[in-house]
C-alpha positions in Angstrom: 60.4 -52.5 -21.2 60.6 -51.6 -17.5 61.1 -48.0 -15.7 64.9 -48.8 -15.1 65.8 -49.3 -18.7 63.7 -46.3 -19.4 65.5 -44.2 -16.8 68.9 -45.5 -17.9 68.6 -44.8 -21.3 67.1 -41.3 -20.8 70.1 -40.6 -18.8 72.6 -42.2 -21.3 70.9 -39.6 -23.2 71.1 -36.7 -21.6 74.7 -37.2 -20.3 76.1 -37.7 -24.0 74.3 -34.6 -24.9 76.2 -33.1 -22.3 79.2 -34.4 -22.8 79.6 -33.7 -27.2 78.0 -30.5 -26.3 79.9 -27.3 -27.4 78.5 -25.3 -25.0 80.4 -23.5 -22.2 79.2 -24.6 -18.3 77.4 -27.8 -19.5 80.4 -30.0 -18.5 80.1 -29.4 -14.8 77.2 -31.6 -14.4 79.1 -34.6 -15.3 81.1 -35.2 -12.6 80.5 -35.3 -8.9 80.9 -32.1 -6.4 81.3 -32.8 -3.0 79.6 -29.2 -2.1 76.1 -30.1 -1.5 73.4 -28.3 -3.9 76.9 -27.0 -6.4 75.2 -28.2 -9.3 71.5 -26.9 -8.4 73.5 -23.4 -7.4 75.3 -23.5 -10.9 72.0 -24.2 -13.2 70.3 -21.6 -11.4 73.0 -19.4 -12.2 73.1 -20.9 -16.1 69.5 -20.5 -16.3 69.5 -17.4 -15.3 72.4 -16.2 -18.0 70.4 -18.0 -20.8 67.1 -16.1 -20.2 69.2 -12.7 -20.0 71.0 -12.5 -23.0 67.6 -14.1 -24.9 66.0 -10.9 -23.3 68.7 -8.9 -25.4 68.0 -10.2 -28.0 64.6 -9.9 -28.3 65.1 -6.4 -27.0 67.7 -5.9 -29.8 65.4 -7.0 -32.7 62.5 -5.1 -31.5 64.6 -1.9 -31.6 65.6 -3.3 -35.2 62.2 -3.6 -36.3 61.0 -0.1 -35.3 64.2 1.7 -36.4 66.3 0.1 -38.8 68.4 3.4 -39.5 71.2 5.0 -37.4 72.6 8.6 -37.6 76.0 9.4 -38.8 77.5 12.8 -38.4 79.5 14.1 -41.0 82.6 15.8 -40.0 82.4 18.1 -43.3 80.9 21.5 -42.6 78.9 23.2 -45.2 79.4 27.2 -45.6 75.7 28.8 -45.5 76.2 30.4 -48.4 75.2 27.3 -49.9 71.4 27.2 -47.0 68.3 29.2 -48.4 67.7 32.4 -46.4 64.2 31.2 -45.0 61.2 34.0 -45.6 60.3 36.1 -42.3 56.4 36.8 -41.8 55.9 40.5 -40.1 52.5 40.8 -38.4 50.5 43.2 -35.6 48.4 42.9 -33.0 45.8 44.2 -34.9 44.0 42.2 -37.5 41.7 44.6 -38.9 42.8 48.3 -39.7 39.9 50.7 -38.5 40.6 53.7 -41.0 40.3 51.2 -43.3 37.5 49.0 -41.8 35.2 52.2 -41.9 36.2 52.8 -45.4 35.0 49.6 -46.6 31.8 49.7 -44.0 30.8 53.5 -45.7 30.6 51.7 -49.2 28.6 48.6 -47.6 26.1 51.2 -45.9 25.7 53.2 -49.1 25.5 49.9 -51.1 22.4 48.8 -48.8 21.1 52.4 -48.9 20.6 51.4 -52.8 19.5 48.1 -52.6 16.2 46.5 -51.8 17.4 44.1 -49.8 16.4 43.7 -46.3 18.9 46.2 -44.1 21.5 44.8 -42.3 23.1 47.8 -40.4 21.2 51.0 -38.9 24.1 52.9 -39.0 27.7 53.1 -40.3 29.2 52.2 -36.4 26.7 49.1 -37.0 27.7 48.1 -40.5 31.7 48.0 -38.6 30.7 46.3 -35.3 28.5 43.6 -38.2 32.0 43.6 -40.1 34.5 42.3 -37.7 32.8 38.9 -37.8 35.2 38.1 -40.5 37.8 38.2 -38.1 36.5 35.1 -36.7 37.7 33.2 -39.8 41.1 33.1 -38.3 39.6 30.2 -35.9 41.7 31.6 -33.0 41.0 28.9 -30.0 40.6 31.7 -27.1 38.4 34.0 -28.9 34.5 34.6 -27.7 31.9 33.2 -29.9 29.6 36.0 -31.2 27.3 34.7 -34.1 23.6 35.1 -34.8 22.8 32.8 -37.7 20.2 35.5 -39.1 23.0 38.7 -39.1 25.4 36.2 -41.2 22.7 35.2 -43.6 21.7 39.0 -44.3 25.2 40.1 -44.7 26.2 37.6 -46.6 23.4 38.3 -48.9 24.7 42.0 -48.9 28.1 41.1 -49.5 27.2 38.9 -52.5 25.3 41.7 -53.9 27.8 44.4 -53.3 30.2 42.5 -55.1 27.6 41.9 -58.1 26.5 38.3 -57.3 29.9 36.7 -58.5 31.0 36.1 -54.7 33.2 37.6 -52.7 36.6 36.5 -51.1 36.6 36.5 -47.6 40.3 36.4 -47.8 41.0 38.9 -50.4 38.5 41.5 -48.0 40.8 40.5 -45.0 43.5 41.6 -46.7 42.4 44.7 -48.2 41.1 45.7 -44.0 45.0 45.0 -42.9 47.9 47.5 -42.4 49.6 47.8 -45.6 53.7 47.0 -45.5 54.6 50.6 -45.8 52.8 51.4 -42.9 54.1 48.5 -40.8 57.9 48.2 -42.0 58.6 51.6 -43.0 62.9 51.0 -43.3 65.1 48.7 -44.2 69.1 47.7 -44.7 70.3 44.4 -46.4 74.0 43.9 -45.9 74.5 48.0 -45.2 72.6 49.1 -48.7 69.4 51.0 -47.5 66.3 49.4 -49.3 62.6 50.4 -50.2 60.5 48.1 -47.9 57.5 48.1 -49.7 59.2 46.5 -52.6 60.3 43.8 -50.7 57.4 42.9 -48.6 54.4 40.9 -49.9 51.1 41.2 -47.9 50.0 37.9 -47.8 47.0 36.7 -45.7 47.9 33.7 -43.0 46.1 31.4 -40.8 46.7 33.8 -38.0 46.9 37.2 -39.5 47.8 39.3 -42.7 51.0 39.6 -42.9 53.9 41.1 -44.5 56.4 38.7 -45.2 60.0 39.5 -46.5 61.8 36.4 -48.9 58.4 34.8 -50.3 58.4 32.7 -52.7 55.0 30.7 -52.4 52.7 31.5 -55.3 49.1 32.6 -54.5 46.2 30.8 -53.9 43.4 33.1 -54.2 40.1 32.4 -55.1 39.8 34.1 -58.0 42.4 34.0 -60.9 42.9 37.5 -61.7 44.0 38.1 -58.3 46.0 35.2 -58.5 47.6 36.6 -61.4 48.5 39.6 -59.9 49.8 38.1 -56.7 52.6 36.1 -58.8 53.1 39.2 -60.9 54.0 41.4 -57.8 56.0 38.4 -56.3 58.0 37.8 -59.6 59.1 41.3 -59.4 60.7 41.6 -55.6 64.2 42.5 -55.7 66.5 39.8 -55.3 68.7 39.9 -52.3 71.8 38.0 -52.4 72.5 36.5 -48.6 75.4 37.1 -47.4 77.7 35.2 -45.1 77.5 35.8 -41.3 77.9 39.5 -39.6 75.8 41.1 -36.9 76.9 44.2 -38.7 75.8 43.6 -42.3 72.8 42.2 -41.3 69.6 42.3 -42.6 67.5 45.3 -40.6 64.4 46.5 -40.5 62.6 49.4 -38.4 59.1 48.0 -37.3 56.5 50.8 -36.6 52.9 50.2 -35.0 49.9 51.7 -36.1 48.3 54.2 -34.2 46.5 53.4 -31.1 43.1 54.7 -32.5 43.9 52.5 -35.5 42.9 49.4 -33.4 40.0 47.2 -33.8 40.8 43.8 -32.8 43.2 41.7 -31.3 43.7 38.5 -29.7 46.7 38.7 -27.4 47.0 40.6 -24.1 49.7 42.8 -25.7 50.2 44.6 -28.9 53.6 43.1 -29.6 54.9 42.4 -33.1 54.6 39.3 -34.4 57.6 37.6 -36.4 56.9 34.2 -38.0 60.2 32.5 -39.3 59.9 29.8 -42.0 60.9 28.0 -45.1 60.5 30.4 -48.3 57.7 27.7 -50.4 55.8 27.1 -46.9 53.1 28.3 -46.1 53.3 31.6 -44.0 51.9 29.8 -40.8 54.7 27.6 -38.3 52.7 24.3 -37.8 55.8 22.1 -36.6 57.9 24.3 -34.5 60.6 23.6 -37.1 61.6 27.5 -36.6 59.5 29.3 -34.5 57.2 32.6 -33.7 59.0 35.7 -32.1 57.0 38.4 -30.6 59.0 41.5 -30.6 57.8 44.2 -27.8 57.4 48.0 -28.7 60.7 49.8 -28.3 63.2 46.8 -28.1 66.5 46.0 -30.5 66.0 42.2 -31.3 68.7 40.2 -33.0 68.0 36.8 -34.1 70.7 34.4 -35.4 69.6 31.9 -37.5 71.7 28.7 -37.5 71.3 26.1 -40.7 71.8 22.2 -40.9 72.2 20.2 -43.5 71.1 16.9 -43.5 70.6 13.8 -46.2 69.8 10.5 -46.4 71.9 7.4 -48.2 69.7 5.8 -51.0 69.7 2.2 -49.0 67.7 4.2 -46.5 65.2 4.8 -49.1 64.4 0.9 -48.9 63.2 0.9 -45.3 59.7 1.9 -44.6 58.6 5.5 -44.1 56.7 4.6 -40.9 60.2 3.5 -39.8 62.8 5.8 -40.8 60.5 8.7 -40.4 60.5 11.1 -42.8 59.6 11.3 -46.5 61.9 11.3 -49.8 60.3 14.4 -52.4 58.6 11.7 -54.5 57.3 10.2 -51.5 55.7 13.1 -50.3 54.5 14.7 -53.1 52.3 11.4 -53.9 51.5 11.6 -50.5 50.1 15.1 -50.5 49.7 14.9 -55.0 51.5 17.9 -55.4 55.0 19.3 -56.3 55.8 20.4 -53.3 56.1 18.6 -49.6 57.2 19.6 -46.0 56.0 18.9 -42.5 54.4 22.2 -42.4 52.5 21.5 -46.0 51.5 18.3 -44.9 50.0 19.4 -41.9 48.1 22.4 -43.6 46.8 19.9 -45.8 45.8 17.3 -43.2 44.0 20.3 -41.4 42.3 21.6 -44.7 40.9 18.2 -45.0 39.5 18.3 -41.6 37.5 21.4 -42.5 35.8 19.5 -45.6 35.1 16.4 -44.0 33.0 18.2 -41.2 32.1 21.6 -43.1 32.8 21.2 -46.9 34.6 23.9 -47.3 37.7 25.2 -45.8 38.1 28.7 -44.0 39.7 31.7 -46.3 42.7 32.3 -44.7 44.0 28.5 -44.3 43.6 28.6 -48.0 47.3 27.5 -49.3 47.6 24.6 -51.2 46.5 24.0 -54.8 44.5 21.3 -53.9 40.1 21.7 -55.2 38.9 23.3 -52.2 35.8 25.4 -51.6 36.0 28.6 -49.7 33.6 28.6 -46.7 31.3 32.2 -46.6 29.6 33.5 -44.0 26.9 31.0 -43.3 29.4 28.3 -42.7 30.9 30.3 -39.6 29.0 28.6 -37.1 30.4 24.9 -38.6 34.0 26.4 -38.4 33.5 27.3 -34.6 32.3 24.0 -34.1 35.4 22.2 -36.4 37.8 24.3 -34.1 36.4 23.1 -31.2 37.4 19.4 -32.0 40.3 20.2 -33.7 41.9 22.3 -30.4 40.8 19.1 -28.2 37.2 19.1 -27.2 34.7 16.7 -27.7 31.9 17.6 -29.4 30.5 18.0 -32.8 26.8 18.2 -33.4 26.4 16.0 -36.6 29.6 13.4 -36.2 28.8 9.9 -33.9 30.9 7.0 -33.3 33.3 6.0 -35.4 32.5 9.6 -37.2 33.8 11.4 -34.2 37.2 9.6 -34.8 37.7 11.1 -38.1 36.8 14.7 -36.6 39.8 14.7 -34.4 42.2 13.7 -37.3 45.9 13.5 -35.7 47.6 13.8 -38.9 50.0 11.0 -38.0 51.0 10.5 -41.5 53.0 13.8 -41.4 56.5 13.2 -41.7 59.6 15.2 -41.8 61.1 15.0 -45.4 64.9 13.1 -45.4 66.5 15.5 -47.0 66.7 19.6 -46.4 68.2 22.1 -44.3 66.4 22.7 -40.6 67.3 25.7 -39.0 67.4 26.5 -35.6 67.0 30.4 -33.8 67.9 32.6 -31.1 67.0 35.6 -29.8 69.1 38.6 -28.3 67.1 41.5 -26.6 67.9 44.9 -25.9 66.1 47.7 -25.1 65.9 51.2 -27.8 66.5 54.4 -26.2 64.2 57.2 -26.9 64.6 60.5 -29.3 66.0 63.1 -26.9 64.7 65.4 -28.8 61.7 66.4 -30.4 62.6 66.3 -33.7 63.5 62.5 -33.0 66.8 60.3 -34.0 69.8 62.1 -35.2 71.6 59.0 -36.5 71.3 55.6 -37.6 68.5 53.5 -39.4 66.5 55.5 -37.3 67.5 58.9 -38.3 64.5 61.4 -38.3 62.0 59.1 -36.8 59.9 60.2 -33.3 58.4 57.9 -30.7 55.4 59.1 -30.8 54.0 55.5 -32.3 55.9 52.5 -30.6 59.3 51.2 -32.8 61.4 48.2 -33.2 64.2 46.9 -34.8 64.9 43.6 -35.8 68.1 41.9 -37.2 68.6 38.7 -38.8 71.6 36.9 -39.9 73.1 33.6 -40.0 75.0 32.9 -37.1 77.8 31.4 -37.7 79.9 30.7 -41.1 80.0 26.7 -41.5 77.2 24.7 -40.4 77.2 21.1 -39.9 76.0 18.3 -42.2 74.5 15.0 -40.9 73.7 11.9 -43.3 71.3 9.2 -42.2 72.8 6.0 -43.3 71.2 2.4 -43.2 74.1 0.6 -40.5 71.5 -2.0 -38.9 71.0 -4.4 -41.8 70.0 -7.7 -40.5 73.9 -9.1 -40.9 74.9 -6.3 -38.2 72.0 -7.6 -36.5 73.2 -11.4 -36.7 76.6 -10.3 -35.3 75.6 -8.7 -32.3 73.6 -11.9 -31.6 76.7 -13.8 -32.5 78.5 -11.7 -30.0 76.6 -12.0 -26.9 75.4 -15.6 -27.1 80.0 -16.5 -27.7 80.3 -13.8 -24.9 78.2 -15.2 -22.2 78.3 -19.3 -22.6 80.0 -20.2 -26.2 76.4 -20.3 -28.0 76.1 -20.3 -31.9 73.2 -21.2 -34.5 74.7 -25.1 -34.6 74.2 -25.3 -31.0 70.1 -24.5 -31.0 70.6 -27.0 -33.9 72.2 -29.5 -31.9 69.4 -29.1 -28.9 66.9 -30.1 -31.8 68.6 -32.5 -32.8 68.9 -34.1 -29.6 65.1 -33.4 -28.8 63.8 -34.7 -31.6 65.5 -37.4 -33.8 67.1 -39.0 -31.1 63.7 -39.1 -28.9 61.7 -39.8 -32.2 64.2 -43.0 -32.8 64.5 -44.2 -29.3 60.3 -44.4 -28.9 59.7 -45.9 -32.3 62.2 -48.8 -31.7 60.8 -49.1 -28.4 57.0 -49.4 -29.8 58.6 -52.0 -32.5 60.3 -54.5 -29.4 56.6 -54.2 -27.3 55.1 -55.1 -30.6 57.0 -58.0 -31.8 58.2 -59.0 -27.9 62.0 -59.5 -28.8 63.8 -60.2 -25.9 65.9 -57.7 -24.1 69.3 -56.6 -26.6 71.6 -53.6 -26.4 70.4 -51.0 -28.0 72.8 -47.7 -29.4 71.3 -44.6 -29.1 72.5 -43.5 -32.5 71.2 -43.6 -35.7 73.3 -45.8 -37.1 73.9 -42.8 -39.5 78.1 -43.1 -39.3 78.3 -47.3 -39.4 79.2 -48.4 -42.5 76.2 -50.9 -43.9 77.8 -54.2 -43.6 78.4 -53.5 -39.9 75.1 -52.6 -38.5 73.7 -54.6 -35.2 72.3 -57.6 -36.1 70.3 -58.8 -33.2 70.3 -62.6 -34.3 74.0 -62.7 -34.3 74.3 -61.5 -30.7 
């Protein structure tokens, strides 16, 4: 078969391709332009439209693949009557009371006075300056490393024997060194009815501090179960406040008070301002997310803080799609995630930090202590292996023990922390005014204040929910894969009249015509037949009895 034939058929080909072509702009190339380069001009310009709206859609079902979920907002508002009244965490400056640090160091000296044991303090002003080592459990990143291995190992040893060889709590002695609630929050008005702060308040220890934290509802994880016991006991019998709706005038109120300056032992911030952590009532008293927030409130101010709810839920065909790609958790989801009841960002995060602790110390430091997960409380001799832990946790890059692919699992990103799908967020604000002084001496004549001085520094704080109706969103699953298929549809009719037949019809045209045309002409070089007419088809429409016959032509 020569070249010519070759080149004829091949463009016999091609122009019947595009001739029964449905395609839009293929039809131009049939006929003759008397404008030089029109045709090379228009398939540049084709080309170019083809490879365009093929980078759509590969764009398009990326997107699809990463997130197959879009947000709808409901135009229903919800009335925050029906949002939880989140739990609000009041904390000093001051970790560690020093009336009551010297307490506590008196019966340590007197204990070692008794004991055989090797001494650990030459005086009572030793035995304190040995005791505030146990503010270093709090793993604050900026604080200054002061640890000699020997001083922990002998006051462990005393501790353990002080408290009769059983062990001690590192958390519960925090705790009982903090500024009690009635010393911190000393008044109080919910919705205009004055109420007994101390009642309402639960002195809880945190990852930061000891706290007193109003609206608790977390049950206690203390190391031993008596005290466990009676940490649920006092938290079962808090007086129940009903929330109101929103007022800046029936607010919930309460007069702050510092401790005295002498009182004052340690602290990590520049400034003695109060400290006012804002979260969910089941979560743990520390903000890990940012979800709400930390407020520090400066001596002598009036701070309001609106709190603003939102509602938000997802559709049940969202719960088909893949958590790594809707981003967020259903409750069974996370609780077999974190196997326990209970799951939020913030709980999985404390977890995913507690397991950072036993992976590189085997135990986890006291005051992180909040899930019910089998932990073991770290002591005094495992203070150095915390420093180290928060060293790599807060970004550097050094552990002494962990290599390799070890050192990957030390800095543990928790990326499997996801926000749950259903809940109320809540978002705050914060309005700031300065409190006058007493004019007199015998302090405030009026008010919430009535009766009080400024000798120690005071601050009010009011919380409410700021605005009646809050919105509602619902996540529901739009992008299925027919959505998907009609946008496709869309652009490829859109730009040149494209459909699924026509990348049909390209195959077609690529393959079983070219795959019929080749093996007929292998068949006429094998058997040398002479030169016949030959139709391009495949004979697939002519009825049987009419087929070519080459020996009748």
């Amino acid at each position: 078969m020569s070249l010519g034939v070759d080149e004829s058929l091949y463009r016999r080909l091609f122009r019947e391709f595009l001739r029964q072509s449905y395609i839009n702009g293929l039809h131009p190339f049939l006929y003759h332009s008397p404008v030089r380069l029109a045709k090379a001009i228009w398939l540049a310009f084709l080309t170019s439209l083809v490879i365009y709206t093929h980078l759509v859609i590969v764009n398009l079902t990326q997107e699809y693949l990463v997130q197959p979920t879009e947000i709808h907002l409901s135009p229903d508002l919800v009335h925050v009557a029906n949002s939880p009244f989140p739990a609000v965490g009041v904390c000093t400056a001051n970790k560690i009371s020093q009336r009551r640090l010297r307490s506590y160091a008196l019966k340590l000296y007197q204990h070692q006075a008794n004991s055989s044991q090797r001494a650990v303090a030459e005086d009572l002003d030793d035995m304190v300056d040995h005791l505030l080592v146990l503010s270093q459990f709090y793993l604050n990143p900026l604080e200054e490393e002061r640890l000699n291995t020997t001083e922990l190992l002998q006051l462990h040893r005393l501790l353990t024997s002080y408290y009769n060889g059983s062990g001690y709590s590192v958390r519960d002695i925090l705790r009982q060194l903090s500024p009690d609630c009635g010393e911190l929050v000393i008044r109080g008005i919910v919705y205009g009815a004055p109420v007994n702060t101390s009642q309402l308040f639960l002195k809880r220890p945190t990852s930061s501090n000891v706290c007193c934290i109003f609206n608790y509802r977390r049950v206690s994880y203390s190391q031993f179960a008596d005290r466990r016991a009676e940490d649920d006991a006092e938290m079962s019998a808090v007086p129940k406040v009903v929330f109101e709706s929103n007022s800046i005038l029936n607010s919930v109120q309460f007069v702050l008070q510092d401790v005295a300056e002498e009182d004052y032992t340690k602290t990590f911030r520049t400034n003695s301002a109060f400290q006012l952590t804002i979260f969910p009532q089941e979560d743990y008293a520390t903000v890990q997310s940012t979800t709400l927030g930390e407020v520090l409130v400066d001596h002598n101010t009036i701070v309001e803080i609106p709190i603003q709810p939102t509602f938000f839920t997802s559709g049940n065909a969202v719960r088909y799609v893949e958590p790594e790609k809707r981003r967020c958790y259903y409750p069974e989801e996370g609780s077999k995630l974190l196997n326990q009841s209970y799951y939020s960002l913030d709980e999985c995060l404390l977890v995913c930090r507690s397991r950072s602790m036993m992976d590189h110390c085997g135990c986890v430091s006291p005051p992180m202590v909040g899930s019910p997960m089998a932990l073991t409380y770290c002591t005094l001799p495992d203070l150095p292996c915390l420093v180290r832990w928060k060293s790599i946790w807060y970004g550097h890059n050094e552990f002494a023990f962990l290599q390799n692919n070890e050192e990957q699992l030390a800095q543990r990103q928790c990326e499997d922390c996801l926000p749950t799908c259903n809940g109320v967020s809540m978002s705050i604000t914060t309005n700031v005014a300065p409190l006058r002084r007493a004019l007199r001496s015998s302090g405030y004549l009026t008010g919430l204040l009535k009766g009080l001085t400024n000798e120690r520094p005071l601050a009010i704080i009011k919380l409410f929910f700021k605005l009646r109706f809050a919105q509602a969103t619902e996540s529901q699953l739009v992008s299925t894969w027919v959505v998907l298929l009609n946008r496709f549809g869309g652009i490829l009719s859109l730009m040149y009249g494209f459909s699924i037949v026509s990348y049909i019809e390209i195959l077609y045209y690529l393959t079983g015509k070219w795959f019929v045309y080749i093996l007929r002409s292998l068949k006429k070089d094998n058997h040398e037949k002479p030169r016949q007419s030959r139709s391009l088809y495949w004979h697939e429409l002519i009825p049987k009895g009419m087929r070519f016959n080459p020996q009748t032509n």
